[in-house]
Structure formats: structure tokens, C-alpha cells
C-alpha positions in Angstrom: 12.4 -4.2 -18.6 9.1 -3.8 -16.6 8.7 -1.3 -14.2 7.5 -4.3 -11.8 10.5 -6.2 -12.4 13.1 -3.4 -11.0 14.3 -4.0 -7.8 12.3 -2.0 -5.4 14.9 -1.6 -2.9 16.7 0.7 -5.5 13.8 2.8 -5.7 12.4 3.1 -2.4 15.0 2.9 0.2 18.4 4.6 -1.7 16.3 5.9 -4.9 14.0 8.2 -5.9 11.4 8.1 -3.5 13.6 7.1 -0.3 11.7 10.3 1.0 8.4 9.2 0.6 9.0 5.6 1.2 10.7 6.6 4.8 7.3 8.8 5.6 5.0 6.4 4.5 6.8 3.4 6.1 7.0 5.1 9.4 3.1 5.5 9.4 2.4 1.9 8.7 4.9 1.0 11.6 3.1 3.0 13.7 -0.7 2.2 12.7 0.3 -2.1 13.4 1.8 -1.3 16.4 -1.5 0.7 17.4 -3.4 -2.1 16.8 -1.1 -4.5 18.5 -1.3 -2.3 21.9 -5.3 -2.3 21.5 -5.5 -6.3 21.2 -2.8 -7.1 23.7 -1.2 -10.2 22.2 1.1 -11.1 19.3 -0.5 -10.5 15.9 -1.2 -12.5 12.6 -0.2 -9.9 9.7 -0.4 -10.8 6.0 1.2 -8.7 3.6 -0.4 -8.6 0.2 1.4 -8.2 -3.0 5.4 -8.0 -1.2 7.1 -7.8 -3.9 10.5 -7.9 -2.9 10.2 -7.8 0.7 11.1 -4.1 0.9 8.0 -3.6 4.0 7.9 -7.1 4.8 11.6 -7.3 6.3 11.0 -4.2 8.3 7.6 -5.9 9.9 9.6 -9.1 10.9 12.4 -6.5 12.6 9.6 -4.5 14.4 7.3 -7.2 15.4 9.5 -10.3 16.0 6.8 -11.9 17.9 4.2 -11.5 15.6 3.2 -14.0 12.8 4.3 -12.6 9.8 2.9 -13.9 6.3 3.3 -12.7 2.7 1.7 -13.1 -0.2 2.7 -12.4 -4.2 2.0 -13.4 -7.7 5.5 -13.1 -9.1 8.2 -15.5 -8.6 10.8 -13.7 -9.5 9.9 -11.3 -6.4 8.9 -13.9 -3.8 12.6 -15.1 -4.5 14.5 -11.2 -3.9 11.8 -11.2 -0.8 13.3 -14.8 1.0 16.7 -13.8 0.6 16.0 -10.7 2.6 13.5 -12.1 5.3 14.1 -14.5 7.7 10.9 -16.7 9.5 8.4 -15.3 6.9 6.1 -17.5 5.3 5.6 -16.5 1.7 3.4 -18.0 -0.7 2.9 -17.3 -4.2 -0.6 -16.6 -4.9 -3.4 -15.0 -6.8 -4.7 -11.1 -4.6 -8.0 -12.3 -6.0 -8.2 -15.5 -4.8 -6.0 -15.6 -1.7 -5.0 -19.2 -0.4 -6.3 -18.8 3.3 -9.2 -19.7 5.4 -11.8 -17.1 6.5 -11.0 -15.0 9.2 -7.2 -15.3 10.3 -5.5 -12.3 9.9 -5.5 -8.9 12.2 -4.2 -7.1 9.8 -4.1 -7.4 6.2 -1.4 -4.8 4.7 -2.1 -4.0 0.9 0.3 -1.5 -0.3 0.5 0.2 -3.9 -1.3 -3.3 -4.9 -4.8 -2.9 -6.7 -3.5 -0.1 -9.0 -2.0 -3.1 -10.4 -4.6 -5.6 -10.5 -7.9 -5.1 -13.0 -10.1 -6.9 -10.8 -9.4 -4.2 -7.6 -12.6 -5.2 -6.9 -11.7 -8.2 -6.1 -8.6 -8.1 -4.0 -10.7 -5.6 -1.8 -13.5 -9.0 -1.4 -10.2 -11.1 -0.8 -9.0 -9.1 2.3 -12.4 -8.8 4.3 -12.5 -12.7 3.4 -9.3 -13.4 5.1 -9.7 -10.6 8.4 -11.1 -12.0 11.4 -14.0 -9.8 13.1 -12.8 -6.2 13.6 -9.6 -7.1 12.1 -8.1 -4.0 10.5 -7.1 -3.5 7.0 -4.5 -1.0 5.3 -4.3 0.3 2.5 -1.7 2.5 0.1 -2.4 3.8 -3.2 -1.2 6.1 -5.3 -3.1 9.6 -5.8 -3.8 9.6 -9.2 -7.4 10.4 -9.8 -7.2 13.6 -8.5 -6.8 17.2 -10.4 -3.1 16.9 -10.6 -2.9 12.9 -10.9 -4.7 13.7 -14.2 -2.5 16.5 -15.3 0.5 14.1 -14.6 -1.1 11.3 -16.5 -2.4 13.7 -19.5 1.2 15.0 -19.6 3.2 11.6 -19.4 1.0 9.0 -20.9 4.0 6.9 -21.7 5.5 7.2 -18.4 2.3 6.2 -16.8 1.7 2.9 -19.3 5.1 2.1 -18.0 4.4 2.4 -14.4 1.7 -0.3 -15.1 -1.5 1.0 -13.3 -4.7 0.2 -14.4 -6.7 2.1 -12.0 -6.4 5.9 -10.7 -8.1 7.0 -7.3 -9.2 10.0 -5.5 -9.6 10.2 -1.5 -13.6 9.8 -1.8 -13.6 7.2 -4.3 -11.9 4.7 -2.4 -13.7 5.8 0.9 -16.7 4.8 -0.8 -15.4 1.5 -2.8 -13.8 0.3 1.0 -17.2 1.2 2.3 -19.2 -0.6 -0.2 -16.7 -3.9 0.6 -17.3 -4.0 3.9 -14.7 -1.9 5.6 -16.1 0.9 8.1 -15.3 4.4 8.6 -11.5 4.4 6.5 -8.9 6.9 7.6 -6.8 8.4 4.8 -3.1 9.7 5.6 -1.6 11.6 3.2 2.3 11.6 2.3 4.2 13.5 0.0 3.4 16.3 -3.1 2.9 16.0 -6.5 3.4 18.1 -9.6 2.1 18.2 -12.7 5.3 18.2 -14.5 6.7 14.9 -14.3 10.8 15.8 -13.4 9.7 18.6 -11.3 7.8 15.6 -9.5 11.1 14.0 -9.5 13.3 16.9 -8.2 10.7 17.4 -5.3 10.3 13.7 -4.3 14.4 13.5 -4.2 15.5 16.6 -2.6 14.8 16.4 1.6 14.0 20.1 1.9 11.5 20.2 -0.9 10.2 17.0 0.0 9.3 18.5 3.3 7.6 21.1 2.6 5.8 19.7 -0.3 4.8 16.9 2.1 3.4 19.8 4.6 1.6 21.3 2.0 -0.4 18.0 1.1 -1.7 18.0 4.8 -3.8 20.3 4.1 -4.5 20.6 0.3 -6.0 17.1 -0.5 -5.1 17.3 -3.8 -1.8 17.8 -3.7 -1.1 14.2 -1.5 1.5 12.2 -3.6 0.4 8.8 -1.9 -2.9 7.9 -0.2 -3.1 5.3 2.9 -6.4 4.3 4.2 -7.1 2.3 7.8 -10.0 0.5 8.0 -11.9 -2.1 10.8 -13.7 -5.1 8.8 -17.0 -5.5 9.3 -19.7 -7.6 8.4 -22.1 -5.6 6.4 -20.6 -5.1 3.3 -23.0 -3.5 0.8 -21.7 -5.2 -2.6 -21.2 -8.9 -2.4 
């Protein structure tokens, strides 16, 4: 079985990485809601690349009077995401080529996506498309293109082709790419703590206490972040077309 065909709830709400998921979650929560208080008025929030609803249900419970859409290329998730959320509207659909006007969402969510996708490139382009002016993007991605994310993948080449990513990124690199796709001045959280040794990684991510302080530890050693998420406003110069 593919990684991408598990069922996420198993490994982010009661598995592995209910720790990180709970941190990580909690800052995107808090980041919409931000933005909802600055603009006054009931939101339009696409989620790119659900899955299996795993974020997008907790959006609908936090913002029940906000327009909640979501997007994904598998079928076999769309149909785990619509038994678990109610008054979504998903739509199965290419990240590259996203099937919505110009300019209609305030926030486009994209979370653990483009690692995913070859053409990264592309889903970046997609979600300026689809912002309005000043709308406000965010962004999660695994930390792989760091010191450590290279020791890890050096280490556990198998484990990695498994996991399915095509593309490994560092804090500065994505500033720049986000940057160069028209988003200004991206914020980067940082959440949990990786290891080079892959079960170590494990033990650290399952166990509360050591997930605590490992996740302390990553605020202030970049390269020790688990999991990257960037905030950025859209604007209209974008530097690559």
C-alpha cells in the first residue's frame, strides 16, 4: 500500500504524529482566525490537496460561517473527506490547474502538498491565481532540505521513496521560491524536532515529553524544525511568471 493511500486520521490525530499534528493544527487555527478578525466578515477558504478531510473538518467546526472549499486529486480521499465533513464543497481537481476563477479565495491553505507534486512550481502559480488582492496564503512543508533532513534521507532512502516526496526544502529556499511567485514577506513557524536516526525520530515525535522539548529546541535551532509553515499576503508582482 502507498503511503498516500493510508488513512491520515490514523497517523495524525491517534498515531504517530498526533503530537505534531495537534501543534501544527493549532497554529493554522489561529493564523485563519487572525485574518478573519483583520477583514471583519465571513471568509472564503480553499483547502488544497485535503486528503481525507483530517484539517478540513476542523475548519468547518471552527469557522461555521465561513465558506469552506476543498480541493484533491484522489478519489479515493475526496470520498473518506465527505463522510467526515458536512457543508463542504469538494471538488476533485488538478493543484496545477485549479478549477476556479481568479481572485476568490482569502485564504488558500496548502499543507504537506507540493512535496508531492513535481511541478511545485506550479501549484505555487495556482494559488496566487485563485487569492483575491492581499489575500493570504499558507503553507506547510516538511523540513527536509536541511542538514538533518539530509542525514534522514541519506540514512533511510527507502523510507523516504515510500513517503513519496519529490522535493526537499530548507527555510530560505521556499522564502525565496514564495517570493519569486508573488507572495511578500512569508513568515515561517516551526513545529516539532527531527533526528537523524529514523526510530529515534519516531520515539521523539510519539512520546509528549520528548516531543516538548524537542519542539522547544527547534524554536531556536532552525535546523532542527520537524515541519515548516509559511504565511504569506499575495501580491501582484510576482518575479517569475
Amino acid at each position: 500500500m502507498k503511503w498516500t493511500e493510508q488513512k491520515q486520521s490514523e497517523t495524525l490525530e491517534t498515531g504517530i504524529c498526533r503530537n505534531l499534528h495537534r501543534v501544527r493544527l493549532a497554529y493554522i487555527l489561529d493564523q485563519i482566525g487572525t485574518i478573519r478578525g483583520r477583514v471583519g466578515r465571513p471568509l472564503r477558504v480553499l483547502d488544497v490537496g485535503c486528503g481525507d478531510g483530517v484539517i478540513t473538518r476542523r475548519l468547518r467546526e471552527r469557522f461555521p460561517e465561513d465558506r469552506i472549499e476543498a480541493l484533491d486529486a484522489d478519489p479515493v480521499r475526496l470520498d473518506r473527506a465527505q463522510t467526515v465533513c458536512r457543508g463542504i464543497e469538494f471538488r476533485q481537481g488538478d493543484a496545477c490547474a485549479m478549477p476556479y476563477s481568479d481572485g476568490v479565495f482569502d485564504v488558500v491553505l496548502c499543507h504537506h502538498v507540493v512535496e508531492h507534486i513535481a511541478d511545485d512550481r506550479g501549484v505555487l502559480r495556482e494559488c496566487h491565481r485563485v487569492l483575491a488582492s492581499e489575500g493570504r496564503l499558507i503553507l506547510g512543508v516538511p523540513h527536509e532540505g536541511g542538514v538533518i533532513g539530509r542525514m534522514l534521507r541519506t540514512l533511510h532512502r527507502r523510507l523516504y521513496a515510500a513517503g513519496e516526496h519529490v522535493h526537499f526544502y530548507t527555510i530560505q529556499g521556499m522564502r525565496r521560491m514564495l517570493v519569486e511567485y508573488g507572495f511578500a514577506d512569508p513568515t515561517c513557524a516551526k513545529f516539532g524536532f527531527l533526528f537523524p536516526q529514523y526510530h529515534v525520530h519516531l520515539l521523539l515525535m510519539w512520546c509528549p515529553p520528548t516531543f516538548a522539548i524537542g519542539h522547544w529546541v527547534s524554536q531556536h535551532l532552525d535546523e532542527t524544525a520537524d515541519s515548516l509553515i509559511f504565511v504569506a499576503a499575495r501580491t501582484e508582482h510576482v518575479v517569475h511568471g
